[in-house]
C-alpha positions, 0 to 999 in steps of 0.5 A: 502584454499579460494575457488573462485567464477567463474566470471560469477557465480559472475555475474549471482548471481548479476543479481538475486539479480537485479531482485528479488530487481525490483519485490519487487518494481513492488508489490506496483502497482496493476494488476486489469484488467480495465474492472473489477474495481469498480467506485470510488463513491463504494470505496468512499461510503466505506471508508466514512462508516469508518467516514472518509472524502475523500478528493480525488481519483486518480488513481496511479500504477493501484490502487485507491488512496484516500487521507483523514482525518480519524474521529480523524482528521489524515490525510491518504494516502491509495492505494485500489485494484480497483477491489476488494476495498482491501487495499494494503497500508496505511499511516497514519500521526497522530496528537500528542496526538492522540490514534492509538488504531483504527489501532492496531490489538487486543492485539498489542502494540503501538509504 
């Protein structure tokens, strides 16, 4: 025996469905209050501590994004908390040959 849905059960499980989708795509942007961020000459000085040269900073969804080359020459894409300077995502782009051994926790096999 099928047992059936009432539509409007059908409906509201497509709307969940909606909303879950919209919040895990609104976690990309960061929610800093603008009084609490830091200057961008802080995250600069930080990340060039790393031996990597920013190329810029600009603001995108409410983080910082710095795009660079790090010190082995890949090239970078990085979003930061504006307050806290924590990174919340990273691209990186390496160069054939490249060891990537630098982004890989202790222990973790490279791909």
């Amino acid at each position: 025996m099928r047992a059936l849905i009432p539509e409007s059960a059908a409906m509201a499980s497509i709307l969940v469905c909606v909303l879950i989708s919209g919040a895990a795509l609104a976690e990309d942007d960061c929610v800093d209050a603008v009084a609490d961020w830091q200057p961008r000459d802080v995250l600069r000085k930080q990340v060039e501590q790393n031996g990597w040269k920013v190329d810029r900073i600009k603001v995108d969804d409410g983080c910082y994004e710095v795009r660079g080359v790090d010190r082995k020459g890949n090239k970078f894409k990085a979003k930061y908390a504006p307050a806290s300077l924590r990174i919340q995502k990273m691209e990186i782009r390496f160069e054939k040959n490249t060891d990537a051994s630098d982004y890989l926790l202790p222990g973790q096999p490279a791909r």
